[in-house]
C-alpha positions as CSV (number, residue, x, y, z in Angstrom):
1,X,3.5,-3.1,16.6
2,X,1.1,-1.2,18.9
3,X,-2.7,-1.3,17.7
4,X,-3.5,2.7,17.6
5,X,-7.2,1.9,18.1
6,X,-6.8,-0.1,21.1
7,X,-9.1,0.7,23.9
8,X,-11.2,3.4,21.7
9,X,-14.4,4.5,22.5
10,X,-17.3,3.8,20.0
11,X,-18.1,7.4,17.6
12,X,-15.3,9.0,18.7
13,X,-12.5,10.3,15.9
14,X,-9.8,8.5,14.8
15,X,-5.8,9.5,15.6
16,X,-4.3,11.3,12.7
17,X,-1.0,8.9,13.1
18,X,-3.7,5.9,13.0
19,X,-2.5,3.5,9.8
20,X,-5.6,3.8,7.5
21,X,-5.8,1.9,4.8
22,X,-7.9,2.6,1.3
23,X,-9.0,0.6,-1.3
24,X,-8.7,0.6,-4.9
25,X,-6.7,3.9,-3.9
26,X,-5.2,4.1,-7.7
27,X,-8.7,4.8,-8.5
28,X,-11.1,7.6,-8.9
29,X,-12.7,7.1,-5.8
30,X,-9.9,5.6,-3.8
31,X,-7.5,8.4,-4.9
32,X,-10.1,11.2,-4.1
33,X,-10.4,9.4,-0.4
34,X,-6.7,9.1,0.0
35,X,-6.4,13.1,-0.9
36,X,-9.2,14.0,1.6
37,X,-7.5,11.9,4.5
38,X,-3.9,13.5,3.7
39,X,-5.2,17.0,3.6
40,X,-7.5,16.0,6.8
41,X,-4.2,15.5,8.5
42,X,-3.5,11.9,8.3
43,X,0.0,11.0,8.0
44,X,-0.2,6.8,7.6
45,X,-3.0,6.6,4.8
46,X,-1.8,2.9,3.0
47,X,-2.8,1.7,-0.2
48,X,-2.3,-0.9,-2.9
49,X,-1.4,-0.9,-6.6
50,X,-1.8,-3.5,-8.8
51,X,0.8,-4.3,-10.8
């Protein structure tokens, strides 16, 4: 797989098809940062549920 960040400049803004991965996104934070990054345009946000 092809790293998306490779050869990025320092400060500047990341690639909407860039795989970003959250957190604790099943929680309140984590799910409020996953909805912000979708609705930013992001179309690879990943995150993990517990079982």
């Amino acid at each position: 797989m092809k790293d998306p960040l490779a050869g990025r400049e320092p400060g500047r803004a990341l690639p909407r098809d860039a795989r970003v991965f959250v957190a604790g996104s099943s929680g309140l934070v984590g799910s409020a940062v996953v909805r912000h990054l979708r609705g930013a345009g992001f179309t690879d946000v990943v995150g993990v549920r517990s079982a």
